[in-house]
C-alpha positions in Angstrom: -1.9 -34.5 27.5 0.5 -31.8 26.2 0.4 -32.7 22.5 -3.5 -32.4 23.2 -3.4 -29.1 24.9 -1.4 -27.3 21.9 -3.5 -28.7 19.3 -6.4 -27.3 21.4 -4.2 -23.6 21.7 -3.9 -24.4 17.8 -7.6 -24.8 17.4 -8.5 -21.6 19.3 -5.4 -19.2 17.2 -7.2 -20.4 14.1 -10.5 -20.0 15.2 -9.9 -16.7 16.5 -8.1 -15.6 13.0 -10.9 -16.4 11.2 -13.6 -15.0 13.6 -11.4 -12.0 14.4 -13.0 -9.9 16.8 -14.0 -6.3 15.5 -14.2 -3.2 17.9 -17.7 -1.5 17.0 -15.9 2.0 19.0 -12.9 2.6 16.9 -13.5 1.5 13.3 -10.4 3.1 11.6 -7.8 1.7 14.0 -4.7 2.3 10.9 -6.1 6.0 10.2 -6.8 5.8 6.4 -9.8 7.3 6.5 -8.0 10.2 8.5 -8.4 13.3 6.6 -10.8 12.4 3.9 -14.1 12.4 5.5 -13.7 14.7 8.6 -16.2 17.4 7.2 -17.9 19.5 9.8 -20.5 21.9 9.9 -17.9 24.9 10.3 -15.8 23.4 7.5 -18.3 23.7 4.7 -20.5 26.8 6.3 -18.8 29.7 7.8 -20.6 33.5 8.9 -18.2 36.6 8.3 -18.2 38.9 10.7 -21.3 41.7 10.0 -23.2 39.6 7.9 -24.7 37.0 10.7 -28.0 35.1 9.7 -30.6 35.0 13.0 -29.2 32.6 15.5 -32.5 30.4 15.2 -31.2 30.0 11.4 -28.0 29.1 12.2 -28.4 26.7 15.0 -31.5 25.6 12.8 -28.9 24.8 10.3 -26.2 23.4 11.9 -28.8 21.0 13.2 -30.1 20.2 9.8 -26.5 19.6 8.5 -25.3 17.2 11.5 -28.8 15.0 11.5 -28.7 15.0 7.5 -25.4 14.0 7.3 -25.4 11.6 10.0 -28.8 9.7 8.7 -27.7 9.8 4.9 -24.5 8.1 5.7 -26.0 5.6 7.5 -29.1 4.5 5.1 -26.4 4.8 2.2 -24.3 2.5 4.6 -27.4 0.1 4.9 -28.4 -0.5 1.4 -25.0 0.0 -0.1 -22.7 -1.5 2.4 -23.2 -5.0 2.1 -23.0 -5.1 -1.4 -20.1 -3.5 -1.7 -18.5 -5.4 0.7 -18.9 -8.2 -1.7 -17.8 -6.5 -4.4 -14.8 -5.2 -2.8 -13.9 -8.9 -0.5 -14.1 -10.3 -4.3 -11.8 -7.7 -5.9 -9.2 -8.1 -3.2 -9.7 -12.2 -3.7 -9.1 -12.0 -7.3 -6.0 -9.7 -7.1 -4.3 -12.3 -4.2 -5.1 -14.9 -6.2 -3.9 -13.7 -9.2 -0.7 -12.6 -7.1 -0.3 -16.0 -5.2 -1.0 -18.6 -8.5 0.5 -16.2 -11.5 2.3 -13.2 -10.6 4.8 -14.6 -8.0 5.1 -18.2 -10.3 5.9 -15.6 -13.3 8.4 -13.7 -11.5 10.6 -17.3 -9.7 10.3 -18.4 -13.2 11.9 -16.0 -14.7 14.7 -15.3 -12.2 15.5 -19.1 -12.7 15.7 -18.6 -16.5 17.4 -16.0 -16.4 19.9 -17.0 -14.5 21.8 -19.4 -16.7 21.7 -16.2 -19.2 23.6 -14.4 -16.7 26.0 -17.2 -16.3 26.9 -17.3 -19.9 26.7 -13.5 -20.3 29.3 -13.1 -17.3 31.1 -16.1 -19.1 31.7 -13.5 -22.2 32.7 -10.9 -20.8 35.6 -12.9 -18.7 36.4 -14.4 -22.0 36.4 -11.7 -24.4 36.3 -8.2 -22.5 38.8 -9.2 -19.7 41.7 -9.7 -21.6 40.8 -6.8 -24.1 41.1 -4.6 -20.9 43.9 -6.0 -19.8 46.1 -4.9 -22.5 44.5 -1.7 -22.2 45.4 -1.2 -19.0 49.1 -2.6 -19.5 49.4 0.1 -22.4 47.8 2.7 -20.8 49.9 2.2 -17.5 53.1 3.6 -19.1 51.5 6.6 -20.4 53.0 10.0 -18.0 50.8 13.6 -17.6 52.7 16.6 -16.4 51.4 19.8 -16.1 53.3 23.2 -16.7 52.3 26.3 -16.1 53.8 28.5 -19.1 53.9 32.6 -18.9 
């Protein structure tokens, strides 16, 4: 009865991954569209002070802007959207599976072959540099600075 009821909680966490529920009310939840498109009418058109247009103009305008903006996002949304979705979900399929099957198999592979390099680089140097330091050191040990200050 329990093994049953966790392979049904199983079921349901994979369903839901795959059929993740998306919130039509905020649709940039992680901000990255943030301050790209947040172009208003008093951002792009702007009245100085003694040179106003008639205020049926303006409001006339601002009207026009809004609607126009608003209705050419959304018909470029509708015939453009879905395709580029597709595009775009088969870009970002490509690159993981270039990253999952070559990239990261490239990379473990050549940290394991490389690592019997290292060994007998590291082997070297104990053999050969160690010692030649060694004595270096041993010569260098008995060597004396004083300073005098001469007038």
């Amino acid at each position: 009865m329990a093994e049953e009821q966790t392979e049904l909680e199983e079921r349901i966490i994979i369903k839901d991954h795959l059929t993740k529920e998306i919130d039509l009310v905020n649709r940039d939840p992680k901000r990255i569209n943030e301050d790209v498109v947040k172009v208003d009418f008093e951002d792009v058109i702007a009245e100085p002070v003694g040179t106003y247009s008639f205020d049926g103009v303006w409001k006339t305008s601002y009207t026009t802007f809004t609607v126009s903006k608003y209705w050419c996002y959304r018909l470029l949304s509708a015939i453009l959207g879905i395709p580029l979705a597709v595009i775009w979900g088969f870009l970002f399929a490509l690159i993981s599976f270039c990253h999952i099957w070559a990239v990261v198999p490239c990379i473990k592979s050549y940290l394991i072959e490389i690592q019997c390099v290292s060994r007998i680089y590291s082997l070297c140097i104990h053999t050969f540099c160690d010692p030649l330091f060694e004595a270096l050191s041993k010569i260098c040990s008995n060597v004396r600075v004083a300073l005098r200050k001469e007038i």
